[in-house]
C-alpha positions as CSV (number, residue, x, y, z in Angstrom):
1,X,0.5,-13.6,-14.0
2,X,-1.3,-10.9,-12.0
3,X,-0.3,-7.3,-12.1
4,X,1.6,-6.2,-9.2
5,X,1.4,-3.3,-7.0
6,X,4.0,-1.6,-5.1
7,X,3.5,-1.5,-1.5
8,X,4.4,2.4,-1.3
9,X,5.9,2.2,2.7
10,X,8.7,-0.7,1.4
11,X,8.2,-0.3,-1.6
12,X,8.1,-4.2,-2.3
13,X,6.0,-5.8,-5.3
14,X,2.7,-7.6,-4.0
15,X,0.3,-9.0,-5.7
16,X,-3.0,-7.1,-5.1
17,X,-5.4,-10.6,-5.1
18,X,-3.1,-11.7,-1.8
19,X,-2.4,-8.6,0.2
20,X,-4.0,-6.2,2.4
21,X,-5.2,-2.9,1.6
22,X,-6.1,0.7,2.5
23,X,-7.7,3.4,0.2
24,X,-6.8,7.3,0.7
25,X,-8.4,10.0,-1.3
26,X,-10.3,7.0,-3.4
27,X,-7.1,5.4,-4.1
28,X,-6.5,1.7,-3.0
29,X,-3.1,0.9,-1.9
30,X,-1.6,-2.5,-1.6
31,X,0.4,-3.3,1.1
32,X,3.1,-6.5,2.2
33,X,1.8,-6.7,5.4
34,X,-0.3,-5.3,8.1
35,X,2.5,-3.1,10.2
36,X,3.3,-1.0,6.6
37,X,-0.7,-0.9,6.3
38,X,-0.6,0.5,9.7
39,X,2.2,3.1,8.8
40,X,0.9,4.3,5.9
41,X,-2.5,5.1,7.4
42,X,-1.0,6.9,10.3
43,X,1.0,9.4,7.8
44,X,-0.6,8.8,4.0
45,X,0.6,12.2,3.1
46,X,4.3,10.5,3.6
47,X,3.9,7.9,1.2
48,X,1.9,9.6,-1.8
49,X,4.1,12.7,-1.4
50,X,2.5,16.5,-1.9
């Protein structure tokens, strides 16, 4: 089974190899969907905290 990653706006499991995705400060973030992508790159700061 693949490792999972937690979308950090829903915080939902998603599998990395099926989701989309968004990197901030050369992280990569997985995400459910495309409106939590959206979310999270119009506030990252919100989701990865300080």
């Amino acid at each position: 089974m693949a490792e999972m990653a937690t979308d950090p706006v829903c915080k939902m499991q998603v599998d990395p190899q099926k989701s989309v995705s968004s990197s901030y400060k050369g992280q990569t973030y997985y995400f459910c969907c495309d409106a939590c992508k959206t979310s999270f790159e119009k506030e990252p700061q919100k989701y990865v905290g300080a």
